[in-house]
N, C-alpha and C positions, 0 to 999 in steps of 0.2 A: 234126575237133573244131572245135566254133565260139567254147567262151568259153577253153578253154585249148590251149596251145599247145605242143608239144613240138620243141625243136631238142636232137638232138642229134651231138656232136664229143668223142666219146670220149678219155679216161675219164669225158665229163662228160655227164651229159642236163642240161637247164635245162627245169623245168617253169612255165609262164606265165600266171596268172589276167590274163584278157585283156576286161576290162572298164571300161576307162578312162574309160567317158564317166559312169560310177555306181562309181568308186572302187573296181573289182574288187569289188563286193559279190557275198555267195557265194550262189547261189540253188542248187535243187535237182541241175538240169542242171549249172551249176558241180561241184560236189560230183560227179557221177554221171562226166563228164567224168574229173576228175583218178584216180579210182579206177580210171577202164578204160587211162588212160596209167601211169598206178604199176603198177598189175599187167606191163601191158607191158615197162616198164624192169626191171620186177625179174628178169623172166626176161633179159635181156641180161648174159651174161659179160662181155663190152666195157665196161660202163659202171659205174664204179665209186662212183662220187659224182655226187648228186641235187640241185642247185641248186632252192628254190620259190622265186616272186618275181611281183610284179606290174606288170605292165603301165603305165607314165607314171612321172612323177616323184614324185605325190601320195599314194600307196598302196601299200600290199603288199595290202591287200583292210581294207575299212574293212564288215568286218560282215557279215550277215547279210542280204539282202535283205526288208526290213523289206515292200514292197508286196507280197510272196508270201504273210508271214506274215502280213499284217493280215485278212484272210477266212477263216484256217484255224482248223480247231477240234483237239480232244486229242489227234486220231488222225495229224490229218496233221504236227501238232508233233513228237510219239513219231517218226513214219517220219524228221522234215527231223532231229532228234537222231540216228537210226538212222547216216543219210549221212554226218555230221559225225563219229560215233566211225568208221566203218569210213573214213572217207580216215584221219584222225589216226591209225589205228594202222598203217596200211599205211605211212605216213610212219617212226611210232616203230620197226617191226617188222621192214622191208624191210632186205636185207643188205647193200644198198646202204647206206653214210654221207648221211646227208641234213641239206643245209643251207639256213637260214630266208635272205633274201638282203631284210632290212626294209627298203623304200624308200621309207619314210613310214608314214603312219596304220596299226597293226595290230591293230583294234578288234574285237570279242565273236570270232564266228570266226575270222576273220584273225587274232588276237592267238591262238587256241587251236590253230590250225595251226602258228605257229612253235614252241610249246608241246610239239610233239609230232616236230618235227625233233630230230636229234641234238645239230647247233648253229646258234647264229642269232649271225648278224652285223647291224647296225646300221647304216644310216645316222646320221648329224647330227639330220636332221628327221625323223626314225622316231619315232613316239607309241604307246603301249601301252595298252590299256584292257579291262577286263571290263564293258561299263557294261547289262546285260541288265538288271539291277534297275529300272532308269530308264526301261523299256520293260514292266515288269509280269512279266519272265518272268527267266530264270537262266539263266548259260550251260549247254550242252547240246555240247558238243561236246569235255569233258573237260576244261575250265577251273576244278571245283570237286573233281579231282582231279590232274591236272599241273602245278598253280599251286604248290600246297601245298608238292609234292614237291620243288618248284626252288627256292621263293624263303624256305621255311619257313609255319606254319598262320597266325599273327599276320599277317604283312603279306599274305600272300593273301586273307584273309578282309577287312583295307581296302580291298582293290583289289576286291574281288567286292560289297560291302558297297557302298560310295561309289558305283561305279562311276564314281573319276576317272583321266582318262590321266595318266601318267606318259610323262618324255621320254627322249631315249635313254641319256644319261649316269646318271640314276636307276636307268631299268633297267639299264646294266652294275652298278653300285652296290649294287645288288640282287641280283645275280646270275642275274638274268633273261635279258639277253645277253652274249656270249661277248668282243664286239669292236665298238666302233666305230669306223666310220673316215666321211671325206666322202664325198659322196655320189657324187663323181663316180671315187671309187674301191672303189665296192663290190664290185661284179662280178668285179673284178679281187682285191678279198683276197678275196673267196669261194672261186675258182679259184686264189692260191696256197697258201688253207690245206686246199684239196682234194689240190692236188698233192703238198705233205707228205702227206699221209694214203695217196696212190696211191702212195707211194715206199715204204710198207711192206707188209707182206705183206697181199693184201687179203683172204686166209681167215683169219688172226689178226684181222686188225678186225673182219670179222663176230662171231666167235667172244666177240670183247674187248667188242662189241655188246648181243649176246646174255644175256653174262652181267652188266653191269650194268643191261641191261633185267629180267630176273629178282630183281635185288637190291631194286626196288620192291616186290615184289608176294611172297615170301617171306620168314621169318625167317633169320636170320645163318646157324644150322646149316647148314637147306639151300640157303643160298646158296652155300655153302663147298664143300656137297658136289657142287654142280651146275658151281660151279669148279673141283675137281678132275677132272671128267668133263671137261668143256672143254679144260681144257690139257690131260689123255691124248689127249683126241684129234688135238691140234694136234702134240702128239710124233710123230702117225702120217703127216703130211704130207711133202711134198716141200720147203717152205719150211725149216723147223723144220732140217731140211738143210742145206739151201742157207744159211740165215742164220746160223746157227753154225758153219758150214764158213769162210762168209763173213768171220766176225767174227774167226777165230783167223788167215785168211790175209790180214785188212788188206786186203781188196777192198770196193766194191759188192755186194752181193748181187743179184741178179739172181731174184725170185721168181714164178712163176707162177700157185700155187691161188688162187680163187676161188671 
């Protein structure tokens, strides 16, 4: 891969928008790139938690590559939309726990990539913005339906509207991200709020996953009833076991599924 980059040191992969001399801006090949590594990671057992993150100090990906889009007409918009929802969902969907790792600027794409993580950490100088309006077109990449749903319709609709960034203390404020911390300790809370996550059972987290991904996009009813089908099935594990066997004998549990 040439603009992104894959390390990984299990339980962790780290996915890297690797364009630091144009502020990680996301072009088609970007895009086309991180979906053939996401797919990859997901099939790995080994690896449990998905670091994104970009490349320098100044970026987590500051947009859309604006010289791509300035010659294109409806159709090739519709396809670069296309690219944009199928990584974000492979991000939101993947059974992997997937964390935003903001190390600066996280503007139209960039900003709708962390959008679509499970959770996003902060840097200090991390900035947030939907500013597509200001450019004649709208975000496309799940921003005028994952905004919504995180931060409430009111202040998504200012942010999409305006198209002004917000900093990172606004966005935890917001509830837009999860954590901030300096910047030169980012990586490192990413990796120990993965590590909590990896000490639990990691087919219960998918599971636990699943069903608040679900909770978007159905009513209460059959949310409830898609939760019940969930835990039965977690009753049928080997964890489920092991951690309440775990829990009455005062040890460590020790869990396997994935």
């Amino acid at each position: 891969m040439e603009l992104v980059k894959l390390q990984l040191d299990a339980p962790f992969a780290v996915v890297t928008i690797d364009r630091p001399e144009c502020l990680n801006a996301l072009s088609s090949q970007v895009y086309r790139e991180m979906i053939a590594i996401l797919r990859q990671v997901e099939a790995m057992d080994e690896i449990r938690v998905v670091i994104l993150t970009g490349a320098g100090e100044k970026a987590f990906a500051a947009g859309a590559d604006i010289a791509q889009m300035v010659g294109e007409n409806a159709i090739a918009g519709r396809r670069l939309s296309g690219l944009c929802h199928e990584t974000a969902d492979l991000l939101e969907n993947m059974r992997q726990v997937t964390i935003a790792a903001v190390n600066g600027y996280a503007l139209g794409g960039g900003c709708e990539l962390t959008l679509a993580c499970d959770l996003r950490l902060a840097s200090e100088n991390a900035r947030f913005a939907l500013p597509e309006v200001s450019l004649g077109i709208i975000p496309g990449g799940g921003g005028t339906q994952r905004l919504a749903r995180l931060i409430g319709v009111g202040r998504a609709k200012e942010m999409i509207f305006t198209g002004d960034q917000i900093d990172a203390q606004e966005a935890y404020r917001m509830g837009l991200v999860n954590h901030v911390v300096p910047r030169d300790q980012l990586m490192s809370a990413c990796r120990a709020l993965g590590e909590k996550i990896v000490s639990r059972s990691g087919y219960a987290v998918a599971l636990a996953k699943s069903a608040v991904n679900s909770s978007m996009d159905i009513d209460r009813r059959n949310g409830a009833e898609r939760e019940k089908d969930l835990l039965g099935l977690a009753f049928a594990t080997r964890d489920k076991q092991e951690g309440m066997e775990a829990f009455l004998a005062r040890r460590t549990p020790q869990f396997e599924d994935f």
